[in-house]
Backbone as a printed PyTorch tensor [residue, N CA C, xyz], in Angstrom:
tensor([[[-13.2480, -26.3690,   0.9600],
         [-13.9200, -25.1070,   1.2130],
         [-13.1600, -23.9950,   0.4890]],

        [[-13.4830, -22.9260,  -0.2990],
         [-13.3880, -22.1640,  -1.0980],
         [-13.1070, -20.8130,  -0.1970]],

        [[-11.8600, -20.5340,  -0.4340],
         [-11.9390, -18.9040,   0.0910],
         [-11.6950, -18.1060,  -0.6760]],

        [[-12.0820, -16.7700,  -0.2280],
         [-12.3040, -15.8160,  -1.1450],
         [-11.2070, -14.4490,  -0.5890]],

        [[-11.7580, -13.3100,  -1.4040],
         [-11.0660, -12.1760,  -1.1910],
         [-12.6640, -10.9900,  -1.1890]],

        [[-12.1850, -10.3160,   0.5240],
         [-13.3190,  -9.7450,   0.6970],
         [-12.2210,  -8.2620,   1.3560]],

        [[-13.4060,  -6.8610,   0.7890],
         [-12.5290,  -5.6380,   1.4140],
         [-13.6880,  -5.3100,   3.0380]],

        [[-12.5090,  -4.9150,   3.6570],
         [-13.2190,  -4.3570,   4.9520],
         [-12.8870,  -2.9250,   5.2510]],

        [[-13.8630,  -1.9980,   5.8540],
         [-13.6550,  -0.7400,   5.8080],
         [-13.1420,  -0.8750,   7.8860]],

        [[-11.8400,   0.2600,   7.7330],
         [-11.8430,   0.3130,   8.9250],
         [-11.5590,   2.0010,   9.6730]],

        [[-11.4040,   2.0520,  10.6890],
         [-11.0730,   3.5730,  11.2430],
         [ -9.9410,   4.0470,  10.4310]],

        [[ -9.8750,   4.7660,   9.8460],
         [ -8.1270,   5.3740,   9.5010],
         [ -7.0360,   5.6790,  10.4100]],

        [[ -6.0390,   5.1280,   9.9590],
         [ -4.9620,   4.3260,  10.6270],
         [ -5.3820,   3.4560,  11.7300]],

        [[ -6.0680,   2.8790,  11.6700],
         [ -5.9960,   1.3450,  12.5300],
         [ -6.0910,   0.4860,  11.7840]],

        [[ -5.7850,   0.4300,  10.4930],
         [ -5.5690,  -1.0530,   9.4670],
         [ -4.8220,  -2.2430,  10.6170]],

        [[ -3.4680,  -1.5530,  10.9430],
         [ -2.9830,  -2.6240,  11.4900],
         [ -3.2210,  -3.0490,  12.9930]],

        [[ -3.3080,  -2.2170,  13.0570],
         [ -4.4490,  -2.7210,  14.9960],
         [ -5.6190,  -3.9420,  14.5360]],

        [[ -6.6260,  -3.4150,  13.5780],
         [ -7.4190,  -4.4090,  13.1860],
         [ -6.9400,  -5.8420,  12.6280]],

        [[ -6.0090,  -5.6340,  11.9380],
         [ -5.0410,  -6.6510,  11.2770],
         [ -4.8100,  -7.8230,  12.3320]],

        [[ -4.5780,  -7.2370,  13.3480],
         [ -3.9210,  -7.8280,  14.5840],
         [ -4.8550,  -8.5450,  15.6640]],

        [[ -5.7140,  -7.7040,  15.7080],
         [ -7.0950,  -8.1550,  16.3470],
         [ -7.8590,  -8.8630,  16.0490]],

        [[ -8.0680,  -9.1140,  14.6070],
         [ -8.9470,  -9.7380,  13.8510],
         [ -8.1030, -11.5790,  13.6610]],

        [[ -6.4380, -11.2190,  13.7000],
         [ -5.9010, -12.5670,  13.7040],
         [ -6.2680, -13.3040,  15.1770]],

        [[ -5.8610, -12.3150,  15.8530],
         [ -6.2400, -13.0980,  17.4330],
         [ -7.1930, -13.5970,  18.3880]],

        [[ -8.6430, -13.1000,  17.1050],
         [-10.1610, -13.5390,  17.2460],
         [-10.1620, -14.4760,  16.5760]],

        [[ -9.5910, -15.0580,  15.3370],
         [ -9.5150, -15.9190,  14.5880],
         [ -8.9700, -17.1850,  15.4840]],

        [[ -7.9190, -16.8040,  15.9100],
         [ -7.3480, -18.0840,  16.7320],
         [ -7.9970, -18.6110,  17.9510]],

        [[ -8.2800, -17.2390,  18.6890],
         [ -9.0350, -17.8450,  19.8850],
         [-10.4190, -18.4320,  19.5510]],

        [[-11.3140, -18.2580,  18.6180],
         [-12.3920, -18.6980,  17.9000],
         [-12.1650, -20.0280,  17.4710]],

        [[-10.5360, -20.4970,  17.0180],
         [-10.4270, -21.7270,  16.3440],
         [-10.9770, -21.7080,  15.2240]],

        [[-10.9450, -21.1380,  14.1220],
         [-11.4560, -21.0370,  13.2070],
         [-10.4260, -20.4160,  12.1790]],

        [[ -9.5230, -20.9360,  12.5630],
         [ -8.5800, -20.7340,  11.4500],
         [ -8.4250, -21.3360,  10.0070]],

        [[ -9.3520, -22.6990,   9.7450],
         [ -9.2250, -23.2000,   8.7710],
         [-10.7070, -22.4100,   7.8520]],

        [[-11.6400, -21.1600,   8.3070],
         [-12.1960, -20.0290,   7.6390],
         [-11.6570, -19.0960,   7.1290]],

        [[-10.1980, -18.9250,   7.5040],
         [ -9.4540, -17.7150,   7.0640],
         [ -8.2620, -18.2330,   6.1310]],

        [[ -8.1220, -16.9690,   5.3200],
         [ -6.8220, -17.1890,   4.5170],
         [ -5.9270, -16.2200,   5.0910]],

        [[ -5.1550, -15.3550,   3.9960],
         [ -4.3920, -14.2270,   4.4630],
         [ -5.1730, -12.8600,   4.6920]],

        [[ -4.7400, -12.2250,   5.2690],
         [ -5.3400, -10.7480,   5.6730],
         [ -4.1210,  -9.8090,   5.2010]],

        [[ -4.4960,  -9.0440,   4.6760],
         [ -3.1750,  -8.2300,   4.0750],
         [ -3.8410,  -6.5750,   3.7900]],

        [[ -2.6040,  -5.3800,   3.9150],
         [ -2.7860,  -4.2560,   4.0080],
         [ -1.5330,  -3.7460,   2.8930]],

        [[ -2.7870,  -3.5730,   1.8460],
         [ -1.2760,  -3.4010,   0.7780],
         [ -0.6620,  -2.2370,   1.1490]],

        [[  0.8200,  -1.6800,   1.1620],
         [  1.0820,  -1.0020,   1.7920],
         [  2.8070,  -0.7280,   1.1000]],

        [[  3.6460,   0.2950,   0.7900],
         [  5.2870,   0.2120,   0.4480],
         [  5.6640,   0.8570,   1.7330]],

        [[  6.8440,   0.4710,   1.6320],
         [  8.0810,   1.3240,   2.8670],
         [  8.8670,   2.4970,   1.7200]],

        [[  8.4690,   3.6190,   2.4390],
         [  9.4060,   4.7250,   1.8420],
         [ 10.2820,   5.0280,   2.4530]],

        [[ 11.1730,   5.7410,   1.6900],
         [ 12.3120,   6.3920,   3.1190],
         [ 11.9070,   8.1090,   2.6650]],

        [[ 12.6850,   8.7340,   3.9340],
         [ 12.0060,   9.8450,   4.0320],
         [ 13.6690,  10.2820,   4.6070]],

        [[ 14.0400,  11.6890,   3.8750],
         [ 14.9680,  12.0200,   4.1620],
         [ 15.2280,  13.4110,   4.5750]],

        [[ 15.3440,  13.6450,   5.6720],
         [ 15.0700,  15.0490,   6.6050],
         [ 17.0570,  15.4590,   7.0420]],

        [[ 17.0270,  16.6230,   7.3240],
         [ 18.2350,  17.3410,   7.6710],
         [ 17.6110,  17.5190,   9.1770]],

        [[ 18.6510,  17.0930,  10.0700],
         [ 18.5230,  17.2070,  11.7090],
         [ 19.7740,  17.9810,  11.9000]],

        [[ 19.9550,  19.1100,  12.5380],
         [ 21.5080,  19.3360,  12.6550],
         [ 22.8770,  19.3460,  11.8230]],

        [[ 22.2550,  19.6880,  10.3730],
         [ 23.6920,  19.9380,   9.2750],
         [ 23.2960,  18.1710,   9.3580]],

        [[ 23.2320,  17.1120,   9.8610],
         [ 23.2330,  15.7910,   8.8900],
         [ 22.1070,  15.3920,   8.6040]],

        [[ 22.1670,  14.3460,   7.3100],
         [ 20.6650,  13.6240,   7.0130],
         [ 20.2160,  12.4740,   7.8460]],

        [[ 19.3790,  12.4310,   7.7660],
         [ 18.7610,  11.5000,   8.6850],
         [ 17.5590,  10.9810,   8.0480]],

        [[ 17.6440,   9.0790,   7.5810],
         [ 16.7600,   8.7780,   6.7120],
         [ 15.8820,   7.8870,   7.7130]],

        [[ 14.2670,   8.0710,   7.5890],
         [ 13.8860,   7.0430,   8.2260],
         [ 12.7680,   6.2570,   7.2050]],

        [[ 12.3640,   5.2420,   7.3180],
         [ 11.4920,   4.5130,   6.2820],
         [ 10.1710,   4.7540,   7.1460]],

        [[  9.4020,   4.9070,   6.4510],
         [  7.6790,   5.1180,   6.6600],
         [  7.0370,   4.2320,   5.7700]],

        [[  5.9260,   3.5640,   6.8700],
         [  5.1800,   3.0560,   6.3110],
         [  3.7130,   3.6080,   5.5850]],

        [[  3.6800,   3.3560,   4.0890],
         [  2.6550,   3.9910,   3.2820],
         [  1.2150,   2.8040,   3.4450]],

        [[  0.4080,   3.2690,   3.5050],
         [ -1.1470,   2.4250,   3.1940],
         [ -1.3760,   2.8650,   1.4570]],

        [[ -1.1890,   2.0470,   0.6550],
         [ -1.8990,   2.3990,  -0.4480],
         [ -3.4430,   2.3950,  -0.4030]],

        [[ -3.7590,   1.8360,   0.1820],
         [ -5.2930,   2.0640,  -0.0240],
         [ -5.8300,   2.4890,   1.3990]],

        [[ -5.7410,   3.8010,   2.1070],
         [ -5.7170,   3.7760,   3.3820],
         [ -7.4830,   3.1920,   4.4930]],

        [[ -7.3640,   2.9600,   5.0250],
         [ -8.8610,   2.7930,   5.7300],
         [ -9.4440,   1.3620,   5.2860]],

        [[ -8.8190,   0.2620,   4.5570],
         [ -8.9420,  -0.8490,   4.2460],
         [ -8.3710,  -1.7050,   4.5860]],

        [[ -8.6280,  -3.0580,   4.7390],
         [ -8.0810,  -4.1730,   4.4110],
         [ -8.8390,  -5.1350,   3.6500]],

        [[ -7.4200,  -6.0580,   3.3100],
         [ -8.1990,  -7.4950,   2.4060],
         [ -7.9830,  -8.9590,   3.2530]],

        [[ -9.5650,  -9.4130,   3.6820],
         [ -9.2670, -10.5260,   3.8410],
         [ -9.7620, -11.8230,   2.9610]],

        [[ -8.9520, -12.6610,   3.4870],
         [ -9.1680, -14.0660,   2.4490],
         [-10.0290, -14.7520,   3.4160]],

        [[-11.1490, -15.3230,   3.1300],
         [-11.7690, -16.1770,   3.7690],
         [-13.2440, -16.6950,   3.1920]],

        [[-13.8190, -17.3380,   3.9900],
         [-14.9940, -18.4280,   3.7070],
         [-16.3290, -17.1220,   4.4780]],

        [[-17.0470, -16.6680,   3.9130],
         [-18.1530, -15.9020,   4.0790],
         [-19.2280, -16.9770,   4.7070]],

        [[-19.6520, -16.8000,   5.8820],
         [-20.8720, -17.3820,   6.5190],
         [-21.3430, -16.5190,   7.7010]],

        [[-22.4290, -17.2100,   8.2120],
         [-23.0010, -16.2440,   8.9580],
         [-21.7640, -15.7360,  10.3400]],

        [[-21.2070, -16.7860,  10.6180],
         [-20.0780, -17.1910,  11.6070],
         [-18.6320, -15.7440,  11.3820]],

        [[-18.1880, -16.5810,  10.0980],
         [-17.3940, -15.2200,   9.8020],
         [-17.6770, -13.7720,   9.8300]],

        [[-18.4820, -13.9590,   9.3070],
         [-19.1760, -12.2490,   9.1760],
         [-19.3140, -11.3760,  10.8250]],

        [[-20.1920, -12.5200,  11.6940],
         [-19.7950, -11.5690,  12.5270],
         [-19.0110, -11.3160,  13.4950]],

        [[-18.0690, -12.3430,  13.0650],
         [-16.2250, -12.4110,  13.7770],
         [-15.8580, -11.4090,  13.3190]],

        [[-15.6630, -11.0520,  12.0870],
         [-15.2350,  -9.9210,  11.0300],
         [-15.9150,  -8.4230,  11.8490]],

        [[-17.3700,  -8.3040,  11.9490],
         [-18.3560,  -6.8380,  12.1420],
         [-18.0310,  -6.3990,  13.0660]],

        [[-17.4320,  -7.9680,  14.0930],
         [-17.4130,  -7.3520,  15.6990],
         [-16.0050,  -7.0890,  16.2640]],

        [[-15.2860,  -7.2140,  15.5240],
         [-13.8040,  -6.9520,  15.6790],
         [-13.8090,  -5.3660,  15.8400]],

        [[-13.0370,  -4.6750,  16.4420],
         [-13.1510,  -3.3820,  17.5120],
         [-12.1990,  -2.7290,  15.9110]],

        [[-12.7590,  -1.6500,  15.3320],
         [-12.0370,  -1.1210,  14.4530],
         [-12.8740,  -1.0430,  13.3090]],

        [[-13.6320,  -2.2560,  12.9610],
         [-14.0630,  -2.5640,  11.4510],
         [-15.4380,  -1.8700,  11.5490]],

        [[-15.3820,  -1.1900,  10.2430],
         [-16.7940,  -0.0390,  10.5050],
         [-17.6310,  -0.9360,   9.1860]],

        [[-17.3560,  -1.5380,   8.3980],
         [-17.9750,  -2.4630,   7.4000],
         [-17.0060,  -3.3620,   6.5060]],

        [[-18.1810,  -4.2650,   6.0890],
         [-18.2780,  -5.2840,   4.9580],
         [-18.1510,  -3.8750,   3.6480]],

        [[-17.3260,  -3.7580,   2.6960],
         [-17.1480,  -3.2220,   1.4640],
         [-18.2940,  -4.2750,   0.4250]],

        [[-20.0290,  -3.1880,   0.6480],
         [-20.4690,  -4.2030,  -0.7360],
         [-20.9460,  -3.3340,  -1.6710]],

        [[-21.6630,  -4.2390,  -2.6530],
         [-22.0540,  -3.9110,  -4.2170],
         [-23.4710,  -4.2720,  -4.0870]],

        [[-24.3990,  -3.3270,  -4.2450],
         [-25.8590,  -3.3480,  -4.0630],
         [-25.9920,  -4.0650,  -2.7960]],

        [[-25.8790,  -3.1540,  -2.0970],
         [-25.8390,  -3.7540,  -0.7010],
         [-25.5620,  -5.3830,  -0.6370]],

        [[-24.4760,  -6.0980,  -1.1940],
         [-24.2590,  -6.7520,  -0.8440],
         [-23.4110,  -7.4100,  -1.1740]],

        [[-22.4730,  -8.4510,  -0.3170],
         [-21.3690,  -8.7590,   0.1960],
         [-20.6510,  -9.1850,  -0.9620]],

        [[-19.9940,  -8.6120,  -1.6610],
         [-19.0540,  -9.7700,  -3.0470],
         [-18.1120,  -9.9400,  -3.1000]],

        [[-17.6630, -10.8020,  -3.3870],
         [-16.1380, -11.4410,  -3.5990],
         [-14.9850, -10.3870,  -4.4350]],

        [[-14.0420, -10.3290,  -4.0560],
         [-12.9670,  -9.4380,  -5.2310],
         [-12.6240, -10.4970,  -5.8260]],

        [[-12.8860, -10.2870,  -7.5030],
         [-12.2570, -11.5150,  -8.2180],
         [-10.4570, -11.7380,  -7.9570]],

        [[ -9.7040, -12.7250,  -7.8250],
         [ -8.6610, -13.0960,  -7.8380],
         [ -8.3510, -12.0100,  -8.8600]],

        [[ -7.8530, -12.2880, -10.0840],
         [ -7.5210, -10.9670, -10.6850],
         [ -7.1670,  -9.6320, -10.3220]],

        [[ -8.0450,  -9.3150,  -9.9740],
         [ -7.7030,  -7.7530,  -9.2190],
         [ -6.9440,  -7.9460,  -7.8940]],

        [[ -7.2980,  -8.5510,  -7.2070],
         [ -6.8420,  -8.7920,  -5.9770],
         [ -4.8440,  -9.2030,  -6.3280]],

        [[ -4.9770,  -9.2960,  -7.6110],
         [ -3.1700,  -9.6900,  -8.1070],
         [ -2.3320,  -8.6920,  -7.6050]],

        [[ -2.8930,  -7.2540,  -8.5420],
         [ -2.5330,  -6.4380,  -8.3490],
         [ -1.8140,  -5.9570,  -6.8830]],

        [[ -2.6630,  -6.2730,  -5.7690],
         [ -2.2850,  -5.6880,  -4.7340],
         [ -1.3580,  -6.5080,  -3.6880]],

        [[ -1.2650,  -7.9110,  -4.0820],
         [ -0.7350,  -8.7790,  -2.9380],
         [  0.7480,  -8.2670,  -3.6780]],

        [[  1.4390,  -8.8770,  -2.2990],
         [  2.8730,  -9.0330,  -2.2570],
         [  3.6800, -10.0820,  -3.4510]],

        [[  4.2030,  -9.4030,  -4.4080],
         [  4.7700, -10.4760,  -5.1860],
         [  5.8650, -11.1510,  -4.7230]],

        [[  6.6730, -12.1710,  -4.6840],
         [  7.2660, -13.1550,  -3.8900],
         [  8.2090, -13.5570,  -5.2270]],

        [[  9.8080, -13.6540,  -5.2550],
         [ 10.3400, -14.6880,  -5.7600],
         [ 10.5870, -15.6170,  -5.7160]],

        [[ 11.1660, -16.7830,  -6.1240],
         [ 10.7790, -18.3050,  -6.2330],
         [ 11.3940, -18.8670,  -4.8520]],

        [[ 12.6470, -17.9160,  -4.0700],
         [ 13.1920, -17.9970,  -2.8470],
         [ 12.1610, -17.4980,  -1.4960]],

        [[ 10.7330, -16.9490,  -2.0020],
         [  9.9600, -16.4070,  -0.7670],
         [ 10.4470, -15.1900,  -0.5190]],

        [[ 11.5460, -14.3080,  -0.6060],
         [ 11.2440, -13.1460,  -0.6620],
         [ 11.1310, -12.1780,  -1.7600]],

        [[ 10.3290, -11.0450,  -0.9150],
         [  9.1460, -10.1750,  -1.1850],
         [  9.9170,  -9.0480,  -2.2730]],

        [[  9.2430,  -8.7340,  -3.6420],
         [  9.7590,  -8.0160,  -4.4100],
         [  9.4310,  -6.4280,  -4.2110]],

        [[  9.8820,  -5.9710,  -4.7700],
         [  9.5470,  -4.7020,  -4.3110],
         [  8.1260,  -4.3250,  -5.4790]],

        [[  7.3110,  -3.6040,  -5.3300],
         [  6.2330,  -2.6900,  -5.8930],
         [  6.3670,  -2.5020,  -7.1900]],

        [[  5.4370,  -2.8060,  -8.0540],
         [  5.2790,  -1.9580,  -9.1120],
         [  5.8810,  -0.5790,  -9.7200]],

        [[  6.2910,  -0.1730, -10.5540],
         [  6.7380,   0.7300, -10.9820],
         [  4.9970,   1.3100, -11.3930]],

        [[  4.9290,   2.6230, -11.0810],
         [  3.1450,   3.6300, -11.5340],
         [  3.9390,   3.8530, -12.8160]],

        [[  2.7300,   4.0210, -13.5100],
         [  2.6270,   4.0750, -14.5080],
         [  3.5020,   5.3820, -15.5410]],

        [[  4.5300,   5.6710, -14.9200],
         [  5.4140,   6.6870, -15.4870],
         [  6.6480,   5.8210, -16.1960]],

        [[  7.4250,   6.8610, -17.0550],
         [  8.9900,   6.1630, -17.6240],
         [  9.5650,   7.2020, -18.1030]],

        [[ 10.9750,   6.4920, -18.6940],
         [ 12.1260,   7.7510, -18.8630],
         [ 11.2790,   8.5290, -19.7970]],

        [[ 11.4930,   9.8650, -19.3370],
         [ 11.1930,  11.2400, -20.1080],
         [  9.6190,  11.4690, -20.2500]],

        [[  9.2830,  11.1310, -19.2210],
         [  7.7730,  11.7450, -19.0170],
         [  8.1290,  12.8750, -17.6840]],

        [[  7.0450,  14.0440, -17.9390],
         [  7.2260,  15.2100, -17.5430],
         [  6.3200,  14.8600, -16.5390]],

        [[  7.2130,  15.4670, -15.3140],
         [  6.0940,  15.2960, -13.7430],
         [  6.3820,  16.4540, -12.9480]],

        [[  5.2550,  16.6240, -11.9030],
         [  5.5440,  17.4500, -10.6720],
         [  5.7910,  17.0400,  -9.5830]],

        [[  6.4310,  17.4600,  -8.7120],
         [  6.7240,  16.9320,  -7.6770],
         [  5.7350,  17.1460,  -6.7420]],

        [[  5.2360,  16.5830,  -5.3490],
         [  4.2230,  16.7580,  -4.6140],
         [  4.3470,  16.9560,  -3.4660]],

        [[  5.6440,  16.6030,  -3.3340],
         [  5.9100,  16.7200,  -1.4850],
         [  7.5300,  17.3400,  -1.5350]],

        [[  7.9430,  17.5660,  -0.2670],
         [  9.5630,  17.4880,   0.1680],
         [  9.7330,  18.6130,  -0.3370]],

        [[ 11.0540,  19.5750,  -0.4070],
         [ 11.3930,  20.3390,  -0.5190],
         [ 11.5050,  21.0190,  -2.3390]],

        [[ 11.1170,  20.0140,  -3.3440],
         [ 11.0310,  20.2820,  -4.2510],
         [  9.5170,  20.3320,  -4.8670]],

        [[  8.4470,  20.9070,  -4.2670],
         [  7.1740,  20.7560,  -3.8350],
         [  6.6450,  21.6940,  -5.1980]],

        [[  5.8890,  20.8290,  -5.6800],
         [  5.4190,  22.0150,  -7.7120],
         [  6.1440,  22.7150,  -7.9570]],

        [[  7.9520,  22.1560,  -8.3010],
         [  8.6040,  21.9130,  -9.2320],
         [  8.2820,  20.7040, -10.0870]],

        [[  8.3590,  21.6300, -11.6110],
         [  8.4400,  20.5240, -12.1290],
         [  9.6060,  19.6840, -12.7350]],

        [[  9.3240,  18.5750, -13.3150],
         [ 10.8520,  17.7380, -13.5320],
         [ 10.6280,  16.4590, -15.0880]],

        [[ 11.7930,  16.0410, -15.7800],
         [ 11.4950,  15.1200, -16.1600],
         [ 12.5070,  14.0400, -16.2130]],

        [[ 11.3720,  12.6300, -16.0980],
         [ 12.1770,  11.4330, -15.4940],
         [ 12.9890,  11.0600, -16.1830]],

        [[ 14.4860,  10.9160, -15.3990],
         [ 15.6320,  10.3100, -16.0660],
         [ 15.7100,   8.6910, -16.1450]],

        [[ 15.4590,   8.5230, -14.6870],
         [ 15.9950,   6.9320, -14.5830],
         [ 14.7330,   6.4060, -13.8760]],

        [[ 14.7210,   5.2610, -13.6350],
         [ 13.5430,   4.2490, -12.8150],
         [ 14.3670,   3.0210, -12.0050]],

        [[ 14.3470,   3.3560, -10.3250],
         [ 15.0330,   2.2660,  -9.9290],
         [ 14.0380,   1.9750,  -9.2960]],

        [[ 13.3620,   0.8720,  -9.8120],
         [ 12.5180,  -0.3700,  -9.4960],
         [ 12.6750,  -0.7070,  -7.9510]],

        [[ 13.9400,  -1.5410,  -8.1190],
         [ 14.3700,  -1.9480,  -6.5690],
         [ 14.4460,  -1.3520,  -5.7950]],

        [[ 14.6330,   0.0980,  -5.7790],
         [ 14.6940,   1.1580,  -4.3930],
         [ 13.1600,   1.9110,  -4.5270]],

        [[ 12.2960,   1.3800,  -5.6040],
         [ 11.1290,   1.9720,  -5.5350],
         [ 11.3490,   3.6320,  -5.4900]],

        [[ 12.6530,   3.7930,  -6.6090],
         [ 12.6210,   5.6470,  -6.6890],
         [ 12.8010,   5.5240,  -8.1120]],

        [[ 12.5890,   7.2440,  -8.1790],
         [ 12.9380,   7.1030,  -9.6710],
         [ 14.2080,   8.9110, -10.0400]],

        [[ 14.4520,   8.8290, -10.4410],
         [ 15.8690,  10.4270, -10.7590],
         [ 14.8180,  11.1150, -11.7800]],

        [[ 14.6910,  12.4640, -11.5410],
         [ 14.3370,  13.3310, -12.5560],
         [ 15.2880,  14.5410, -12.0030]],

        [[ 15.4380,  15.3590, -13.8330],
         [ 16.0820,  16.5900, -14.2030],
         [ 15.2030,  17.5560, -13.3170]],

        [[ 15.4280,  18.4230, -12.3260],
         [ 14.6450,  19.6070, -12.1390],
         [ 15.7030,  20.8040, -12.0700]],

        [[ 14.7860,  21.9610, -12.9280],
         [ 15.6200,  23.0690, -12.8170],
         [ 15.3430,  24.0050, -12.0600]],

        [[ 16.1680,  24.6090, -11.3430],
         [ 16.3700,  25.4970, -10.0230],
         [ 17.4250,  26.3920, -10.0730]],

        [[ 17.0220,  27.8020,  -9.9610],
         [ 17.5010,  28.7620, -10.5040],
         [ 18.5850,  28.7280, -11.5740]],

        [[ 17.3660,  28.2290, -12.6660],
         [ 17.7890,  28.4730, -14.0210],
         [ 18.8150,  26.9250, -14.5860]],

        [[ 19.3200,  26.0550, -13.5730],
         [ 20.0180,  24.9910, -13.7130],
         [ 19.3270,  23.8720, -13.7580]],

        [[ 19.4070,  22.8660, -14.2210],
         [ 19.2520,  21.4220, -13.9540],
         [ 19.8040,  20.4750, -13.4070]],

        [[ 19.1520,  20.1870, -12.3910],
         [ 19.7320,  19.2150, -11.2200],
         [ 19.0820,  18.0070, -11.0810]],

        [[ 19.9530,  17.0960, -10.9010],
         [ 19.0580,  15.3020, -10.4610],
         [ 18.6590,  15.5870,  -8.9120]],

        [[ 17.5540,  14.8270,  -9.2220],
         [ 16.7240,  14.8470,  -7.7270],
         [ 16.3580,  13.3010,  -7.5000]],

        [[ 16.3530,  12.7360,  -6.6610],
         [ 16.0350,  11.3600,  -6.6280],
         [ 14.6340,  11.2780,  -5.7340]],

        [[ 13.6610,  10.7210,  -6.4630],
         [ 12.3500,  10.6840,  -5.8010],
         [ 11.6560,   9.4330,  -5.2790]],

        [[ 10.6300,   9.0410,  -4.1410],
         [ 10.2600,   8.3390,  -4.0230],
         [  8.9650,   8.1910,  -5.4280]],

        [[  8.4850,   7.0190,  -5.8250],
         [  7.1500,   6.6740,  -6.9200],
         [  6.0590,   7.9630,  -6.1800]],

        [[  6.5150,   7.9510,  -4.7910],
         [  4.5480,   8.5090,  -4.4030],
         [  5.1050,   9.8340,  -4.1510]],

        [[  6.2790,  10.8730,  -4.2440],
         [  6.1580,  12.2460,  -4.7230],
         [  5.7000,  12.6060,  -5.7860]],

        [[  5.7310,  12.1700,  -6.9380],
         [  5.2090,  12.4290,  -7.7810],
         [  4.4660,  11.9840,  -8.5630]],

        [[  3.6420,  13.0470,  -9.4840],
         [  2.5740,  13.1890, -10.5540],
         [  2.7880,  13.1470, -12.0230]],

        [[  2.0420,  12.7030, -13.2040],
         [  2.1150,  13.1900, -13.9900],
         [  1.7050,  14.1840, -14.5320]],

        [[  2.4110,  14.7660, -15.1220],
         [  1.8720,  16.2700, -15.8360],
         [  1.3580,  15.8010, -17.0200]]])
């Protein structure tokens, strides 16, 4: 039996409530050999705030694609309305009204890449590199602009030059503060 990759629209921020709900209808249904993985593509940022003269970093979880999920599974009348009736899911994501598969391909893009040990790599680098000119979007350096020094992949940040009163200073950014200019 052939499974697929299908998007589901859900309430915003209840990806993972649904996530959760939708596994535990699956099981109690017994119908686990209809399902594949269910996944909410998603990075961990850290977020770094001043509490009292110290920093204080906490990691947040990002939805890249918010109000979605992807599940893997076998489309029948059965699934579908395991899937409709799950408390959260507001639709089937279709194409002329109707239900289609995400080709594997695309669907690459968004899963979790894995090294040959099983753990999980970190994210894509967006489509920026050294010495492209950006703005910043959030945090205290908010439309300043800057340009990128370094790209650390593994911490999913990247260093740009920004100048502030009249100087140039390294700023270390998460990928999703910033824009390209």
């Amino acid at each position: 039996m052939e499974l697929a990759w299908y998007s589901i629209a859900t309430f915003t921020g209840q990806e993972l409530k649904v996530k959760q709900l939708l596994e535990s209808m699956i099981e109690r249904e017994q119908v686990q050999d209809l399902f594949g993985k269910i996944i909410i593509p998603h990075v961990n940022e850290e977020h770094i705030t001043v509490k009292k003269g110290k920093r204080v970093a906490k990691v947040v979880r990002r939805n890249l694609i918010p109000s979605y999920i992807f599940v893997q599974m076998h489309l029948d009348d059965r699934t579908k309305y395991l899937v409709q009736n799950t408390q959260g899911v507001t639709r089937f994501v279709t194409s002329d009204n109707k239900i289609r598969a995400i080709p594997e391909e695309e669907m690459a893009n968004l899963l979790p890449r894995e090294d040959g040990s099983g753990n999980v790599l970190p994210m894509e680098v967006p489509p920026v590199k050294e010495g492209d000119s950006i703005r910043i979007k959030e945090g205290p350096f908010k439309d300043y602009p800057g340009v990128v020094e370094e790209i650390m992949k593994d911490r999913g940040k990247l260093k740009a030059m920004v100048v502030i009163f009249g100087r140039s200073i390294p700023v270390e950014l998460n990928f999703s503060e910033v824009e390209i200019t």
